[in-house]
DONU-384355 format. One record per residue (C-alpha): x, y, z. Coordinates in steps of 0.1 Angstrom, whole numbers, plus 2048, in hexadecimal, padded with zeros to 3 digits. Layout:
N
XYZ...
END
This chain:
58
18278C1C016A7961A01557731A915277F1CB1477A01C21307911A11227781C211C7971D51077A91B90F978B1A80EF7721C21047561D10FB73C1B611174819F13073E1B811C7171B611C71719213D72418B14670C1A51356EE1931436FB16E1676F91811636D81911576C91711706D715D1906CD17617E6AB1811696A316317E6AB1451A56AC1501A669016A18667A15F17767718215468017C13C66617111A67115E10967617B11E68F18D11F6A11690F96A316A0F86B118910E6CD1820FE6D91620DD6E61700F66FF18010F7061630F170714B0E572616310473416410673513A0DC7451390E575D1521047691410F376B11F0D97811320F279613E10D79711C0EF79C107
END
């Protein structure tokens, strides 16, 4: 519900990077899955997703 509505005022990209940080949390840490390259790819997002927060907590 609150990332739907943070989506809504912020921009859909935030629902892809929370995405990524979830998938490479689950898949990456806890079950191994990921290998480096599927890590890179999601960090361009979950890197965004840590700036724009900053921005925002100050």
């Amino acid at each position: 519900q609150k990332l739907r509505r943070g989506s809504d005022m912020i921009g859909e990209w935030i629902l892809a990077s929370w995405d990524a940080a979830w998938t490479l949390h689950v898949w990456g840490f806890h079950e191994a899955k990921l290998d480096s390259e599927a890590v890179r790819r999601r960090a361009k997002h979950i890197r965004k997703l840590i700036m724009e927060s900053e921005k925002i907590i100050g």
